[in-house]
C-alpha positions as a Markdown table, in Angstrom:
| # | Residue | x | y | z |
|---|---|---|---|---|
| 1 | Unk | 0.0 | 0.0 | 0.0 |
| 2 | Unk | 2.9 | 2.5 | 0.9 |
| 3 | Unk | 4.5 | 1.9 | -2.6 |
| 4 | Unk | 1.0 | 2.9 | -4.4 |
| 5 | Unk | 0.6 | 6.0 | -1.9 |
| 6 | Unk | 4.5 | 7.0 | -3.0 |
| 7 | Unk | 3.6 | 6.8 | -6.6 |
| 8 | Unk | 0.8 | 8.6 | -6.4 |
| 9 | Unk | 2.5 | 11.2 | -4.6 |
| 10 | Unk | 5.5 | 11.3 | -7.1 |
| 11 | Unk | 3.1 | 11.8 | -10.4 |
| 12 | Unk | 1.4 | 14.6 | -8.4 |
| 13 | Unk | 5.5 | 16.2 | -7.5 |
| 14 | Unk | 6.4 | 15.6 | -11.6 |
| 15 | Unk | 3.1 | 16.9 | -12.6 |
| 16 | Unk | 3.4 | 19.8 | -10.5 |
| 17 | Unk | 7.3 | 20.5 | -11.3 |
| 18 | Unk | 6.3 | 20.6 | -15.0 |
| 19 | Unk | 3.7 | 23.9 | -14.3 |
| 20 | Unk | 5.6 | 25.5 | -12.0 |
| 21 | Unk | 4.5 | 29.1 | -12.7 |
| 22 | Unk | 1.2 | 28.2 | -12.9 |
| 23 | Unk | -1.2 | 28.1 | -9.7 |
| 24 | Unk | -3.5 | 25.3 | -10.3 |
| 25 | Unk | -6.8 | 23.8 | -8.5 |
| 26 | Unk | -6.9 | 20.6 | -7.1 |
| 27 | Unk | -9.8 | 19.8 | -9.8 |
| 28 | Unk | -7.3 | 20.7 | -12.9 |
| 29 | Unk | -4.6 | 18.5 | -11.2 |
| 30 | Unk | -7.1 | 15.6 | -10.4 |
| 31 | Unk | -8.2 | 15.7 | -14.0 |
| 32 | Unk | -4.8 | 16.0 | -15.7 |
| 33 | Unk | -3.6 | 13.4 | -13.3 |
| 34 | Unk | -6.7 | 10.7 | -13.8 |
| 35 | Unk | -5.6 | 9.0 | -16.8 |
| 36 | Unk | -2.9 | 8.0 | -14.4 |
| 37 | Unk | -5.4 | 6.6 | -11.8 |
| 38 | Unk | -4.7 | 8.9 | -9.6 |
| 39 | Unk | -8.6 | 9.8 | -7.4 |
| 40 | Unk | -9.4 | 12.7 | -6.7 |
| 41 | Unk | -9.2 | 11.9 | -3.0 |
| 42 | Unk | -5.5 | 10.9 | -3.2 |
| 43 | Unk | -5.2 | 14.2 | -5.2 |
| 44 | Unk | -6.6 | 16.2 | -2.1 |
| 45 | Unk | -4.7 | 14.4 | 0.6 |
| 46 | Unk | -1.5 | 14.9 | -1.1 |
| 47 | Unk | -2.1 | 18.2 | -1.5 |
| 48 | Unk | -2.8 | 18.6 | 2.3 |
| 49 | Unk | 0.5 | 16.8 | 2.5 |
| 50 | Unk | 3.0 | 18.6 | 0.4 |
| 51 | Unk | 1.6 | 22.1 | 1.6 |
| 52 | Unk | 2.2 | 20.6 | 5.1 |
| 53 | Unk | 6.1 | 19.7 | 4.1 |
| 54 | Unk | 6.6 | 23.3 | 2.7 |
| 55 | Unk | 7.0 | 21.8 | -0.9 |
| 56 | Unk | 3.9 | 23.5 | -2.8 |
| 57 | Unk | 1.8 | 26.7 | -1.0 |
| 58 | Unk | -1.9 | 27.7 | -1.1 |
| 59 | Unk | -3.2 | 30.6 | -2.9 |
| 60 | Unk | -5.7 | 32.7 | -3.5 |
| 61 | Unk | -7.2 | 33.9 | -7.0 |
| 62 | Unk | -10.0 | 35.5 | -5.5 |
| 63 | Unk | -13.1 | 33.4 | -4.7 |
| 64 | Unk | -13.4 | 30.6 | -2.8 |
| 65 | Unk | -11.5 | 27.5 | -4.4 |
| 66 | Unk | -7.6 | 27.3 | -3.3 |
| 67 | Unk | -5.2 | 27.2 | -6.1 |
| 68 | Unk | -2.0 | 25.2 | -5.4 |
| 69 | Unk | 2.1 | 25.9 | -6.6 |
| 70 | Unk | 4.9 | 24.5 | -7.0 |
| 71 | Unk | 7.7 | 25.5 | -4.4 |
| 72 | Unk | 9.8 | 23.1 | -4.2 |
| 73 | Unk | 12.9 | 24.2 | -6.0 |
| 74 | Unk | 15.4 | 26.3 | -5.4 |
| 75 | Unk | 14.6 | 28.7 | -8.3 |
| 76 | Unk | 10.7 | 29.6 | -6.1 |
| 77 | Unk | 12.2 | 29.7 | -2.4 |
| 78 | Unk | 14.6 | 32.5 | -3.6 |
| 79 | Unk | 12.7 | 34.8 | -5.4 |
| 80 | Unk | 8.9 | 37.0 | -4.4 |
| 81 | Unk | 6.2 | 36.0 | -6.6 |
| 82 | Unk | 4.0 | 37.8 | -9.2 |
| 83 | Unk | 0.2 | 36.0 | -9.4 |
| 84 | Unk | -2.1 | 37.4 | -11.8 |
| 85 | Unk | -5.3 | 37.2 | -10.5 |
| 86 | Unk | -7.1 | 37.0 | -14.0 |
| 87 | Unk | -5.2 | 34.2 | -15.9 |
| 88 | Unk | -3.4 | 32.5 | -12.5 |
| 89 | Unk | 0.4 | 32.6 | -13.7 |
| 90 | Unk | 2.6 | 33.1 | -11.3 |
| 91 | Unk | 6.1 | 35.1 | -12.1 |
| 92 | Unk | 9.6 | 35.7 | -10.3 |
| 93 | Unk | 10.0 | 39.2 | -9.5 |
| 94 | Unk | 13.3 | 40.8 | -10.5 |
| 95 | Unk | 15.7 | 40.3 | -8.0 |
| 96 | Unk | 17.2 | 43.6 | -7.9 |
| 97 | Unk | 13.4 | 45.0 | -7.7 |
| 98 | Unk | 12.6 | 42.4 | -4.6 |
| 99 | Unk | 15.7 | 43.7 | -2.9 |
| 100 | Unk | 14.9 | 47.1 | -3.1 |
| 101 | Unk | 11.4 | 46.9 | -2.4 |
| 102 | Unk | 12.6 | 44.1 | 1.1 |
| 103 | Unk | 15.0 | 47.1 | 1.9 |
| 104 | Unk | 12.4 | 49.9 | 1.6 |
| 105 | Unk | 10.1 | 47.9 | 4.1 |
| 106 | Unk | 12.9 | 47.0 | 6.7 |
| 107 | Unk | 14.0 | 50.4 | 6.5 |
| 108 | Unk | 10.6 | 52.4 | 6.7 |
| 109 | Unk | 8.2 | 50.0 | 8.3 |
| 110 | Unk | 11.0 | 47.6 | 10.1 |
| 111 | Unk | 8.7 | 44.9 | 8.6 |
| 112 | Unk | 11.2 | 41.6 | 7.2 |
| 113 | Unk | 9.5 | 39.6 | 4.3 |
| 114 | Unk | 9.3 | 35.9 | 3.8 |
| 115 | Unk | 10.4 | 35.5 | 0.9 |
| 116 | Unk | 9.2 | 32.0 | 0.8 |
| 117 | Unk | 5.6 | 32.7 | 1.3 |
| 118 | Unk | 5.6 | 35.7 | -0.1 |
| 119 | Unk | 3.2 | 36.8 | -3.1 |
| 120 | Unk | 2.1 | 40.2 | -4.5 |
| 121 | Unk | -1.3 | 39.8 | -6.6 |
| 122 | Unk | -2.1 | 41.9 | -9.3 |
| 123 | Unk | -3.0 | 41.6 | -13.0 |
| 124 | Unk | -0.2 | 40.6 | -15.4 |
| 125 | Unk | 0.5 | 42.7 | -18.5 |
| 126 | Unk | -0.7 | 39.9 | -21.3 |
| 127 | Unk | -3.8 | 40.3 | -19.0 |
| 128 | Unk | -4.2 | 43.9 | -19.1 |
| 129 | Unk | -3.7 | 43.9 | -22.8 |
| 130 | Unk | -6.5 | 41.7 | -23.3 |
| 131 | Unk | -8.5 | 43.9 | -20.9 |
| 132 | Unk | -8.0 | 47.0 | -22.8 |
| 133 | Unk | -8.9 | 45.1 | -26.0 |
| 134 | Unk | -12.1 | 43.5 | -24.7 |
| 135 | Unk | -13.5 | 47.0 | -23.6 |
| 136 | Unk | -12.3 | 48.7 | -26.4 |
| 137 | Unk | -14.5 | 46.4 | -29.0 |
| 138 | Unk | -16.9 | 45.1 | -26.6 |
């Protein structure tokens, strides 16, 4: 039983290692993950899991459902994150810009970030693009 749980759990890691900048529900993953018969139920409990280890984190599109992302590597516990809130891709801020802005807020509100769970949410540009567009023809 421990050797099915441990693949289950490793098709859920590669999957999510392979849409790292995206934030994803635990429907999409359970649906791009049932061909491998992987359940839905396995789907939420290793979810519950990994966010528990620190290897994937919880967050928030606005609305109810939880979106889940990738963590685990060392490129995503270095940098702040960028979600867009209207398409759910998730970017690395600029360094230099992330260390100015972590100065700024030690400096004038003696506040330090976590960088690890840190994330800024906003609308991305290929977002606002499309935004302008809509209203512009619609």
């Amino acid at each position: 039983m421990a050797a099915y749980i441990t693949k289950q759990r490793r098709a859920l890691l590669d999957y999510l290692a392979m849409h790292p900048d995206e934030s994803l529900s635990a429907g999409d993953i359970a649906g791009a993950l049932a061909g491998a018969g992987i359940s839905v139920s396995a789907v939420y409990r290793n979810l519950a899991a990994l966010e528990e280890e620190g290897r994937i984190r919880r967050v928030s599109r606005g609305g109810r459902e939880a979106y889940y992302q990738f963590s685990d590597s060392q490129d995503c516990r270095d940098h702040l994150h960028l979600l867009c809130k209207s398409c759910g891709t998730t970017y690395h801020m600029d360094e230099e810009d992330a260390e100015t802005l972590i100065r700024n807020l030690i400096r004038h509100e003696q506040f330090l970030v976590d960088r690890v769970d840190t994330v800024l949410y906003g609308t991305c540009e290929a977002c606002q693009i499309r935004k302008r567009m809509e209203k512009n023809h619609g």
